[in-house]
N, C-alpha and C positions, 0 to 999 in steps of 0.2 A: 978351446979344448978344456980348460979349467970349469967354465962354465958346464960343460956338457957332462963334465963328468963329476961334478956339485950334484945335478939336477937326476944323474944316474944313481946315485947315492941318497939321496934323499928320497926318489921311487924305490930304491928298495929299502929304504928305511920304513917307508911310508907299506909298504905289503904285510908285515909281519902284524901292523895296529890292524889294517883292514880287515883283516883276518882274525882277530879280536874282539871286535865289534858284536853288541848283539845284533840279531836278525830285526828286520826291519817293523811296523809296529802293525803293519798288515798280518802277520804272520804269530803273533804272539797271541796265548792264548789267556783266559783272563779269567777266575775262578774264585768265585763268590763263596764263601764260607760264613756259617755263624759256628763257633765253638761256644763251650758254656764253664762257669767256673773258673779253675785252673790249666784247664786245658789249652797244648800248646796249638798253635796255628806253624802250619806247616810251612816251612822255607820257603822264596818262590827261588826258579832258577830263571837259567838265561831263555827260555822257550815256556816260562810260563810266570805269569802273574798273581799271586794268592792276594787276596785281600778278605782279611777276617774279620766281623763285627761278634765282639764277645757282650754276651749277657749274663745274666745271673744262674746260677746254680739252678733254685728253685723252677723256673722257667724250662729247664731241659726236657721234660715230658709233658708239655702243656699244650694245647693248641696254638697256633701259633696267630699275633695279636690280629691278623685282618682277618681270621676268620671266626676269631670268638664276639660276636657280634647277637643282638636279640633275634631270638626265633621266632615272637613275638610280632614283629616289628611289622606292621603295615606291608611294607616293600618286600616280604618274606614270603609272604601267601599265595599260594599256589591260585592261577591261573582257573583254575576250578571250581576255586571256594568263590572267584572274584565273583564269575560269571555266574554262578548259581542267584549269589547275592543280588547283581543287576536283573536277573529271572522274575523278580518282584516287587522290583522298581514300579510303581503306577498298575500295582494290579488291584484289584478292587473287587466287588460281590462277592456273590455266593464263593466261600472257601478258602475266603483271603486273608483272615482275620484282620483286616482293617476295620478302622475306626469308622472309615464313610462305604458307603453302599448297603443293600440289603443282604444280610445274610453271615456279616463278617463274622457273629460271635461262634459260626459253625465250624470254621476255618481256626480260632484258637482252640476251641473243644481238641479236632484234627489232632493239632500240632503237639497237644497236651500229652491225647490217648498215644500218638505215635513216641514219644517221648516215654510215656511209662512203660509202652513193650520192647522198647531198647533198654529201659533199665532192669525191665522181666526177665529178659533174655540172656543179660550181662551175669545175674545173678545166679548162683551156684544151686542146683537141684536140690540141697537136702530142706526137708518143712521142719523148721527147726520148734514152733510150734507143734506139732503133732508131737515130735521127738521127747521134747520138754514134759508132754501132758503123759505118754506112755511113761516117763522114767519117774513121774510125780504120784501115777496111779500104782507102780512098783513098790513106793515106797510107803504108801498108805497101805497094801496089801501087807508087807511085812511087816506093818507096826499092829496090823489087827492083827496076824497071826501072832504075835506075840502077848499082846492083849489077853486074846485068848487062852492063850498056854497058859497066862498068869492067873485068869481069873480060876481056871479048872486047878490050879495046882490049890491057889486057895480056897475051895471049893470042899477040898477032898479032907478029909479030917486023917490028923497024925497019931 
């Protein structure tokens, strides 16, 4: 009887830890944070896990490091550009500007003129030319006018 009631006693010794215990590690949930500077990382409790990696001040409005990579970069290029590119792999004659077949030099001409009316068209409407030559011819009109004025003033006797 000593026994059994040892073993009653130490179950309910043992109720009050159980019951203490956090929850099992299925059930927990687990929140990844970066803070920056001085910034505090928030407490974890008994139903949650914080785990903070802090960085430098400077870094808090930056992209962040796996995506700031070359745009540049080979492996970056759009699908597009690739296949355009492979479009001209082994093409040849008339229109190709390649070095072999007949006709290639008409094919860089092409590529040239198509290149200068993209940069025609880039470029802003005003003939800065024209503009220049009206505002040069303004200005030789008023210097003869004045010319003039002076030669008649000396002209006239006082």
């Amino acid at each position: 009887m000593k026994s059994a009631l040892l073993a009653a006693a130490a179950l309910l010794a043992a109720i009050p830890a159980a019951a203490q215990q956090p929850p099992p590690i299925e059930d927990v949930q687990i929140n990844q944070l970066i803070v920056y500077g001085e910034d505090p990382c928030p407490p974890s409790t008994d139903d949650q896990i914080i785990v903070c990696a802090r960085k430098p001040e400077g870094d808090r409005f930056r992209i962040p490091e796996n995506l700031r990579e070359d745009p540049g970069r080979p492996g970056n290029r759009s699908w597009t550009d690739r296949a355009i590119e492979l479009s001209y792999v082994g093409r040849t004659g008339v229109g190709s500007c390649s070095t072999s077949g007949p006709g290639g030099m008409i094919g860089c001409f092409e590529q040239l003129a198509d290149r200068w009316r993209g940069e025609q068209a880039g470029r802003d409407s005003v003939n800065w030319n024209r503009l220049i030559e009206e505002a040069r011819q303004a200005r030789l009109a008023r210097i003869d006018a004045q010319a003039e004025e002076e030669e008649r003033a000396a002209a006239q006797p006082e």
